[in-house]
Each structure stands twice: as C-alpha cells, then as structure tokens.
C-alpha positions in Angstrom: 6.5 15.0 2.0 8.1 13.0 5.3 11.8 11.8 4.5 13.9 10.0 6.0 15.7 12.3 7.5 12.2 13.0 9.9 12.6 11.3 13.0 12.7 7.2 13.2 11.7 5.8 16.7 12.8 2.7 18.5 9.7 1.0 20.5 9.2 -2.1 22.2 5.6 -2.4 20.5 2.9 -4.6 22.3 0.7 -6.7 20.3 -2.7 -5.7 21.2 -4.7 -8.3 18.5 -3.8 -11.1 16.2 -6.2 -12.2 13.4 -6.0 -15.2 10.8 -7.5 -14.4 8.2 -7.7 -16.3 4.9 -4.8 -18.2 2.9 -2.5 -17.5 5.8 -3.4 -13.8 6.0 -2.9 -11.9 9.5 -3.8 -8.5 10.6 -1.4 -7.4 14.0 -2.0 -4.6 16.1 0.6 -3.2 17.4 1.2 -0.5 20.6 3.5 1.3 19.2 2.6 5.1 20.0 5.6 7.4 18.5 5.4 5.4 15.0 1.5 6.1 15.1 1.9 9.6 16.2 4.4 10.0 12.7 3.5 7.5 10.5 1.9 8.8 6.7 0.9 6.6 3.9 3.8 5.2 2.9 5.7 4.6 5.6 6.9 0.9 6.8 8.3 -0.5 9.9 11.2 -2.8 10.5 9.7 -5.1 13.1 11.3 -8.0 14.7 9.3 -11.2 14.0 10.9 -13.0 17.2 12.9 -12.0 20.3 15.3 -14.8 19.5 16.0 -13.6 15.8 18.6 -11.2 15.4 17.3 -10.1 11.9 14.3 -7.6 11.2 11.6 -7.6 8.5 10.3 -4.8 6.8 6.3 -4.3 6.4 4.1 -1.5 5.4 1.7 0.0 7.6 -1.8 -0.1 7.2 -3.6 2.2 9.7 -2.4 4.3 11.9 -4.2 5.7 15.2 -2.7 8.4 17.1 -5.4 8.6 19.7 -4.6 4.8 20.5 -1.0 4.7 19.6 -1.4 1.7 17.6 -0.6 0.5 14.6 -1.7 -1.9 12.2 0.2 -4.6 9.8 -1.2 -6.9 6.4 0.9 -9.7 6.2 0.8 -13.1 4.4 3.2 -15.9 5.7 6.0 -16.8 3.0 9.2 -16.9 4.7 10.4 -17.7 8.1 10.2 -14.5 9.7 6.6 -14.0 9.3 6.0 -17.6 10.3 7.6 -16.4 13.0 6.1 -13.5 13.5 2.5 -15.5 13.2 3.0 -17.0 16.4 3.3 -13.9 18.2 0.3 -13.5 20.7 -1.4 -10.3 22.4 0.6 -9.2 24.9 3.9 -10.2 23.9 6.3 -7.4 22.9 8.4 -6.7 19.3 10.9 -4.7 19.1 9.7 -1.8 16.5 11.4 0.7 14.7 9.6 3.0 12.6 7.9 5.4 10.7 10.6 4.7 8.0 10.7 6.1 4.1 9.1 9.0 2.3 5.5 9.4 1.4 3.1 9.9 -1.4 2.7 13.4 -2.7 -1.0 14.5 -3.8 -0.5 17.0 -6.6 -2.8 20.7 -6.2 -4.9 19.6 -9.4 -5.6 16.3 -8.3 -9.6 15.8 -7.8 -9.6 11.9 -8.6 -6.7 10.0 -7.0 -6.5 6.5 -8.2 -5.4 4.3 -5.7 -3.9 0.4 -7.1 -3.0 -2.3 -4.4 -1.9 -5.7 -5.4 -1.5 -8.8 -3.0 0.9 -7.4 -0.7 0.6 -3.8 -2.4 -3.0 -3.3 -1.0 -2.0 -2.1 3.2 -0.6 1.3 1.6 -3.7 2.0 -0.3 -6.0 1.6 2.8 -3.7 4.4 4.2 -3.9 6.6 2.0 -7.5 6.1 1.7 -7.9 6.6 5.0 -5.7 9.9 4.8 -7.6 11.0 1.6 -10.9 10.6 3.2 -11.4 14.1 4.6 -10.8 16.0 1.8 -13.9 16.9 0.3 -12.9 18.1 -2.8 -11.5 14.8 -3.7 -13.1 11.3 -5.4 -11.1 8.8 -4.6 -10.9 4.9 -6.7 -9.5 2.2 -4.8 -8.9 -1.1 -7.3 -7.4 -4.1 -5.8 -6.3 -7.1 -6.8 -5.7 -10.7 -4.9 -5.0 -14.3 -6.5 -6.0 -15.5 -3.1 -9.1 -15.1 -1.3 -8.5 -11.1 -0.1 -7.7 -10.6 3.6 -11.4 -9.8 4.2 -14.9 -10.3 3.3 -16.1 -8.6 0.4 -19.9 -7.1 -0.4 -21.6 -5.4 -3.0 -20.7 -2.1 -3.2 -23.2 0.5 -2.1 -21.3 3.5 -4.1 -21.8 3.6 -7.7 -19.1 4.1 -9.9 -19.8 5.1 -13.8 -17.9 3.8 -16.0 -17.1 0.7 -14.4 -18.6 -2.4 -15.8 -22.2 -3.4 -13.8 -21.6 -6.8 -13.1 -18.4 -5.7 -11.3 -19.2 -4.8 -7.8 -17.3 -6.3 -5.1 -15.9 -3.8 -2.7 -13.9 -3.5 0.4 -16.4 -3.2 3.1 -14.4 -0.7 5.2 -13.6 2.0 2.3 -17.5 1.6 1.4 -17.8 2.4 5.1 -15.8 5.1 4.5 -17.4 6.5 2.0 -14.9 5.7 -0.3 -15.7 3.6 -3.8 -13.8 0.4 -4.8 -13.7 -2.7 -6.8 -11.6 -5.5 -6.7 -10.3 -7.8 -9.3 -9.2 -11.7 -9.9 -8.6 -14.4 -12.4 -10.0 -16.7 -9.5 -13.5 -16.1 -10.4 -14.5 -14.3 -7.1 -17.9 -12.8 -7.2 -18.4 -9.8 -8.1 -15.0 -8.9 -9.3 -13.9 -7.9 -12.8 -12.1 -10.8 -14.4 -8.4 -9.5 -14.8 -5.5 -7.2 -13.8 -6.0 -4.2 -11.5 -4.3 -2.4 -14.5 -7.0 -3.1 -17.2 -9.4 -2.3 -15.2 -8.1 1.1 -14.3 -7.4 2.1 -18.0 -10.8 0.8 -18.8 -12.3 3.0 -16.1 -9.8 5.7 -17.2 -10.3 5.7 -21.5 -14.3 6.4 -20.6 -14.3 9.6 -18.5 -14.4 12.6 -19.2 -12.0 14.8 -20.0 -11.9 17.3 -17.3 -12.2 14.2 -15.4 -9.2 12.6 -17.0 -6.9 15.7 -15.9 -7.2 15.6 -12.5 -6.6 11.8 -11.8 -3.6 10.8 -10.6 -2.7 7.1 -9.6 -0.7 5.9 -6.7 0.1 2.2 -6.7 1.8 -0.6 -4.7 1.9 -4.4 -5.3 4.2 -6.5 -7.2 7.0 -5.5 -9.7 5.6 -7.1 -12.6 1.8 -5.7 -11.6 3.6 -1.6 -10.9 5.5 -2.3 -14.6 1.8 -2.4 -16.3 0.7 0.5 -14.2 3.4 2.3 -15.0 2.9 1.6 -18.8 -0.7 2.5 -18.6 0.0 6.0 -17.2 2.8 6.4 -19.7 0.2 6.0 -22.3 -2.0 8.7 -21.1 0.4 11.0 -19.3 -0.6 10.3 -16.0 1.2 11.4 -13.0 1.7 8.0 -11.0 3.7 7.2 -7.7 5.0 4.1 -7.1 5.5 2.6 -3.3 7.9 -0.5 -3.8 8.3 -3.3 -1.7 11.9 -5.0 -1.2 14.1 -6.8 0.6 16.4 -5.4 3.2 18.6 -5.7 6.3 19.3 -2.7 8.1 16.2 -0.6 7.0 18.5 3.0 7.5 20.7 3.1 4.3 23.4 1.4 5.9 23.5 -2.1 4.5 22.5 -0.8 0.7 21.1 -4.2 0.1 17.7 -2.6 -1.3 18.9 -0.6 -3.9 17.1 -0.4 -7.7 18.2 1.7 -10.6 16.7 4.9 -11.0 16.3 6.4 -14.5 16.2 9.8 -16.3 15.6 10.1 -19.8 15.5 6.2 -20.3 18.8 5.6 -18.8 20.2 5.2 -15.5 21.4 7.4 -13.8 21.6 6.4 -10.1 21.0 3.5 -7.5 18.6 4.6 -5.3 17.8 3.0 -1.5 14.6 1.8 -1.2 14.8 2.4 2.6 15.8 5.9 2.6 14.8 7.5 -1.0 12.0 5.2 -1.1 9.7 3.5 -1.4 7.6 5.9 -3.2 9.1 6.8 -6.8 7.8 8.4 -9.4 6.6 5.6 -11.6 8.7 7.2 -14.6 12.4 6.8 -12.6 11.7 3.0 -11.8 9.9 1.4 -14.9 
C-alpha cells in the first residue's frame, strides 16, 4: 500500500485538454509527469484552481499515464475554486502537488472486487478499474450512480452480468471497452439503469450468487457520506471486507492544518481522529461508519 510518507511532488502541471461535459461536468488533463509516474488508485492531488488564488483544492485522480505523464481529473463545478478552475484553458499552467494519501488494498482471496462510485465517488473507481484490469484471475463489478446526467455517454452493455436484473443495462462505455462489466443506477429515470441506490443494487446482485462466489467479493467504494454509510451497512450485513475512499474538505493537504479530520472507531467507539490527508482517504469501511 502507498502512504503518505512515499514521496509528494511539486509540478507546475500543463493543461493539455479541457472538456464540458454534462450538468457542468469537466474532464482536465493535466502534464503532470512525477504524479503520473506514482499515482495508484486512490490517490488525489491538491491543485490550484487559479494562479491568483492562494488556496488549493483537493481532487481525486482518475487515470493516470506514465508513458504520457499526464493525468486526468472528474470534476463538477459547486464552489468557486472549480469555477475557477473551469476557465482554465490548454496550455495554461497549475501549480500541482501530488500523488497524495494511501491506497486501496486488494486482499489474496479476492476474485470478484466490487467497485461502487457515486456522483463525485465515481473517478477512483475508473482507477482502480483500470489498475484491476490486467489481472486475469479477477472479475471485476463496477456500479455507479449519478442524480445528474453521468459525465459520459452511456450504451448497452455488451458483457453480461447474471444476476443482475435484464432490463438493467446501461454501462460505462470505456470499462466495457475494457473488458470490464458495469451498470449504473438513478432515480432520474435514465435508460437502461436500475431504478435506485448503487447500494441496493449491489446487495441485490450480491444475495443471488453463489457462494464460493460470495467469499471472494470484496467492495471498494467512494461517493457521498450518506451513499458509503449504506455501503458500509450492506457489507456489515454479510461480512464483507469493504474500503472506503472519502472525500473532504481541506487546506494544507499534508497533515499540517488537521482541518480534515473524522473519527475513527474500534469496537463501536472512538478511539482516534484520523487525517483524511495523510491516513486517508481509504479506511476500512468498519473504522468510519
């Protein structure tokens, strides 16, 4: 596992592309080779959203190409740094400073990872997925889950998936690409996707396997408190190993400022504050909720 105590670079990153996408959705490339060259699913960056503002945001990274050395960011506009930061165009330079945080850990019995991403939550999943994708012996399930039209176009899934209702079949066209089999949920009425919470659709794809199936899933999730609070619930109910990538607020990104801190539990009490920054973001699901 990468901690923080693994090396943190300081880069004035480039910005090679800058898409719109829906609802105020971007994609931004970034050159940004010594955070690419390091970066693991997980990871985030603290980028600077304009030269004239001191203070830096935090944002998960999506993809990751070492060959290229660049980088790429999900973002939705809701604050005035990334309004900010939506006005940057190619060629213009950020300061970036990154890979920072741990990583998810796949456990040795692991054959079906079970990947949840949620609004904001889903960038970390399409790493890992990416990560995951070369290992043979695994069969990963990416579910996500948007309230707003998702930050790309969605298709009928060419990779069948039993035990997931039929009429459910809208997929991420890159992970298909990929090789890789997910669905994607909404109360919005999107076609194609199952009408609900990425939660109940896991456990409903969960309750129906197998059992030697069942052993060797493990879930990794990231998205809203409220939406990593059921998650967590539905792997307590079945004893599932499940890591937790949290997004919060911060300042100084490095442990100094401790203004990202949330409680950390053993044995349903607390027991600690841990940084989200430098212990984080991935928890065990079991020490947060």
């Amino acid at each position: 596992m990468k901690t923080h105590r693994d090396p943190i670079f300081e880069e004035c990153a480039g910005v090679v592309h800058h898409d719109l996408l829906a609802a105020q959705q971007f994609v931004i490339r970034l050159d940004a080779p010594e955070c690419a060259r390091h970066a693991l699913p997980g990871n985030f960056v603290h980028l600077q959203c304009d030269p004239k503002r001191a203070m830096r945001r935090p944002f998960s990274i999506m993809r990751s190409d070492p060959a290229t050395g660049c980088i790429d960011i999900l973002y939705k506009t809701v604050g005035q740094g990334s309004a900010d930061l939506a006005l940057r165009k190619p060629g213009d330079t950020l300061q970036c400073l990154g890979p920072i945080g741990n990583t998810f850990t796949l456990y040795d019995r692991t054959t079906h990872p079970l990947l949840l991403g949620g609004g904001v939550g889903i960038p970390p999943m399409i790493f890992l997925a990416e990560t995951l994708r070369v290992n043979t012996r695994l069969h990963p399930l990416v579910i996500m889950g948007s309230e707003i039209p998702f930050p790309f176009p969605t298709r009928p899934s060419k990779i069948l998936v039993p035990d997931i209702p039929e009429d459910v079949i809208a997929a991420m066209p890159l992970l298909d690409d990929w090789g890789i089999a997910s669905r994607l949920t909404s109360l919005k009425g999107y076609p194609g996707c199952y009408s609900g919470y990425v939660h109940e659709l896991a456990e409903n794809w969960f309750v129906n396997l197998v059992q030697q199936v069942q052993q060797g899933v493990q879930v990794f999730a990231c998205g809203p408190n409220r939406m990593l609070e059921a998650v967590a619930g539905f792997c307590r109910r079945h004893a599932l190993p499940c890591q937790v990538c949290l997004e919060e607020y911060m300042a100084c990104a490095v442990g100094g400022c401790a203004g990202c801190v949330v409680p950390y539990m053993e044995d349903n009490r607390v027991v600690a504050m841990k940084r989200v920054c430098v212990e984080g973001p991935v928890f065990d699901a079991a020490n947060i909720f």
